[in-house]
Structure formats: C-alpha cells, structure tokens
C-alpha positions, -999 to 999 in steps of 0.1 A, spaced: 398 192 -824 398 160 -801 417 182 -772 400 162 -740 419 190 -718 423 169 -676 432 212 -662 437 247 -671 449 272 -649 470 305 -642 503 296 -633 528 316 -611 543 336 -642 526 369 -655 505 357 -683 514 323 -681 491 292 -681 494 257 -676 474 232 -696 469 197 -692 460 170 -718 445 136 -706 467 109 -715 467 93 -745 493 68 -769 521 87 -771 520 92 -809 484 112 -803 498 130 -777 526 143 -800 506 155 -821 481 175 -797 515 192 -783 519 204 -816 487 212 -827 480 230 -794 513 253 -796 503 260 -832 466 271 -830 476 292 -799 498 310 -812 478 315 -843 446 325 -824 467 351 -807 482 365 -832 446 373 -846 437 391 -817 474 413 -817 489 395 -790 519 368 -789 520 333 -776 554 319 -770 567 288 -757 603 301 -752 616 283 -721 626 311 -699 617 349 -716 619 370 -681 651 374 -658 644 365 -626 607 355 -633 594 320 -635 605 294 -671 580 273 -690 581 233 -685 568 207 -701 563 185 -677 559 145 -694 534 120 -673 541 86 -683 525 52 -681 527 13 -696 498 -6 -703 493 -43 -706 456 -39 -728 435 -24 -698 457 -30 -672 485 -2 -660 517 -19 -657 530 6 -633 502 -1 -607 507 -23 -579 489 -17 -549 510 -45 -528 539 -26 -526 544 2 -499 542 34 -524 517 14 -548 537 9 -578 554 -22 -598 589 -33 -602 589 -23 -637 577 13 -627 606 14 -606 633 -4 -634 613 22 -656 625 49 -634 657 37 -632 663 40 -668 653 77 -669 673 82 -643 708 62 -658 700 81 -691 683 118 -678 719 134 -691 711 123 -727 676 131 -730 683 165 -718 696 175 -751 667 165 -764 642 177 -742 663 208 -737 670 222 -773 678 255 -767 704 280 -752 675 292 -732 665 261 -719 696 261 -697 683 298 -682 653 274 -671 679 246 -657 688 264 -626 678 262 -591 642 274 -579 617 285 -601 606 248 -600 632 241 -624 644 203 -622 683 200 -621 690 172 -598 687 138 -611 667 118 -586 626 104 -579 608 101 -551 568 104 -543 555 136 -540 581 159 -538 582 184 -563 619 191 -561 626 159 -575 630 154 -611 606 124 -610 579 120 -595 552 98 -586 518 113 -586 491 106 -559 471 90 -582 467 51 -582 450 22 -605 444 41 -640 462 67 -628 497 53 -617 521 73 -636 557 90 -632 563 124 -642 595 134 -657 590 169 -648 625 186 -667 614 189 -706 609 223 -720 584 237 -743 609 239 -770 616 207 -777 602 184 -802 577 160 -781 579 131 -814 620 131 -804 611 137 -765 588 114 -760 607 86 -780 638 92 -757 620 91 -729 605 56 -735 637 42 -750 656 52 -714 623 34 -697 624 4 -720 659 4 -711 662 6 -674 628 -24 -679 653 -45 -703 681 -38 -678 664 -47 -646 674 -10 -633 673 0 -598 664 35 -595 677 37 -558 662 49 -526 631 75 -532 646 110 -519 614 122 -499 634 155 -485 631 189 -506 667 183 -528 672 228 -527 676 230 -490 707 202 -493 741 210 -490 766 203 -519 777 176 -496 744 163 -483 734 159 -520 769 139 -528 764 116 -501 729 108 -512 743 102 -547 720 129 -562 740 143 -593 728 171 -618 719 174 -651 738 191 -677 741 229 -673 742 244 -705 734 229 -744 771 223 -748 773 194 -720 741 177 -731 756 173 -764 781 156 -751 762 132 -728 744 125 -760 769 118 -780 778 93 -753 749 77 -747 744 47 -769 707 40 -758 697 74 -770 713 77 -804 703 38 -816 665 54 -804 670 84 -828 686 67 -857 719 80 -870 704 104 -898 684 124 -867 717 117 -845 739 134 -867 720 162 -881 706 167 -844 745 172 -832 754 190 -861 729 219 -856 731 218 -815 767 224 -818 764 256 -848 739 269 -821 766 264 -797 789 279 -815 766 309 -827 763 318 -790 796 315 -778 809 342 -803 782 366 -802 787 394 -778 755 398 -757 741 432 -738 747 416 -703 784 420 -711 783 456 -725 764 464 -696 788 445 -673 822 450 -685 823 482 -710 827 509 -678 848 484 -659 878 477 -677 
C-alpha cells in the first residue's frame, strides 16, 4: 500500500503498539495516518477484535500519542541541519521551534480533539503538558532527536490519535512558518526531566502548560490569529462550533465516577 514502515514495537500499554512511518511530504503522510487507522481497524474487526485510537481507554494505564517528527527541506538539503552549531541544528530549526512553542496552546485544540484527550494531558504516562524543548529529554514537549544530516528533525511529541493529521499537521507548520517569519527565539533548551520540578522551579524557568481540558484550548484558539487564518474561517467556525456542543454535551451529562463518588455521601 506504499506504507515504508522506519519501527514497530510493543509499547508499555496492554495491547498497545507503536508504529512508525518514514517521513514523507506532509500531504502523503496525512494520508498514510488515515489509511493506516482505517485498514487496522478493519483487519481487526475481521478477525473479532477491536482497534481503537481513543486517546486514553484505561484509568490509570498508559494514553495513545501521536507523536509528529518534523523537518524543512531546501531540495536535498535539510534546513534544520547544521552541524556548526553546539546541538547540530539551524537557526531556523530553533525560530521553527519557537513558533510551536508561542502557538502549542492553539494547536492543542486541534491536535487534542477530544474530551479524552485531556485524560491523556496529565502528568506521567509520557504525556506532554509542559510547553518547553530541549535535546533528548523525553519530558519535554519538543524534542530534538539524536539523529543528524537527513535526519535532523524536532518532534512535537503532544498530538493524540484522535485528531485529524490534514488539520494537525497544517497547524503545526503554520506555528513553524511562523516562529521562521518572526525570527522566534525558542529560549534556553531545558535539559532537566520537567516532572521532578517544583511549581516554582518550573515558573522560574518560564516553563508554562498547555491547556487542561477541551474547553481552554478552544479558547486559546479562538485567540490565536496564526491558527485560525491557517484553517480558514469555514473550518474555524465549524471547528469551534462542534468543540464547544462537545463541551457542552459533557458538562451536563452525569457520569458513573460521580454516582459512584457522591450518591452514598451526601
């Protein structure tokens, strides 16, 4: 099906895998994500089981990411790549960064579609919920890979598996283009793991978080200039206008945790 597939392996949930594409133009990749989540789930259905690609299905047990690796190319030549420079990447990878960083609020409502997406948003479990880059650290929310030449990339590790990559990925490289555009600086890389900081520790490094539930990154979005011209209004508005009836949906439905919280207690 042209799937060139980099990795496969188990990950740390029960039943849970991770698969990784090579890269591609972001376009192709779009539709392999699609493709890929659609035969899946079809070839398991076949054989009487269930794929799904809900962000976070067990309490207490690890979510499902979507981790995005990203790269620029000049024709054959990575943009990002500079070996001159002490971590081995270019200006424009770090004014890149900076513009995921300035707009990581906003694309969160897009690459966090769900209620449940906010059940993966929390601390531990991997999950990515403080806005900041560094190298290798995987507590950051981007990253810069070991790999160098060909391989220079960042990885904006806090997309879910719910959202839709043609919208994710457009986001993603509209905050890029931006923060390029801009001349963003992304700040000092945080090369400490983010979870063992205190509150404190974290505000004095200027480290701040991403939205914590689908209400707040509507709100960033709606904010966020950048991200709506790279939607368009008709995908803005009808984007906002379905986030919030979720929204609402949720807030007025009572849900078991409360029955089996509060019904014996008061």
């Amino acid at each position: 099906m042209g799937f060139t597939i980099e990795a496969s392996h188990h990950e740390v949930g029960s039943g849970q895998h991770e698969i990784d594409f090579v890269y591609d133009d972001a376009l192709k990749n779009d539709d392999k994500v699609v493709t890929f989540k659609y035969v899946t789930k079809t070839i398991a259905t076949q054989m009487g089981l269930r794929t799904t690609f809900m962000p976070k299905l067990i309490h207490g047990a690890a979510g499902t990411g979507m981790h995005a690796n990203v790269s620029l190319f000049r024709g054959s030549e990575n943009a990002f790549n500079d070996p001159d420079t002490p971590m081995g990447i270019s200006d424009l990878a770090k004014n890149f960064i900076g513009g995921l960083l300035k707009h990581a609020p906003a694309i969160t409502a897009i690459s966090n579609p769900l209620i449940n997406s906010y059940k993966l948003l929390v601390s531990g479990f991997e999950a990515l919920v403080y806005i900041n880059w560094s190298g290798p650290n995987r507590s950051s929310l981007i990253r810069i890979p070991a790999g160098r030449g060909l391989s220079t990339r960042l990885e904006f590790r806090s997309p879910d598996t719910a959202c839709n990559p043609y919208l994710a990925f457009a986001v993603i490289l509209a905050a890029g283009r931006d923060g390029i555009k801009r001349g963003i600086d992304p700040g000092k890389p945080t090369d400490v793991n983010v979870y063992d900081l205190t509150p404190k520790e974290r505000e004095d490094l200027g480290i701040k978080m991403l939205p914590s539930n689908l209400y707040e990154a509507l709100c960033a979005l709606e904010s966020d200039r950048v991200i709506r011209d790279a939607l368009g209004e008709h995908v803005f508005s009808n984007f906002m206008r379905l986030g919030k009836l979720e929204w609402e949906a949720y807030n007025t439905y009572v849900h078991s945790w409360e029955i089996d919280r509060y019904i014996n207690l008061f």
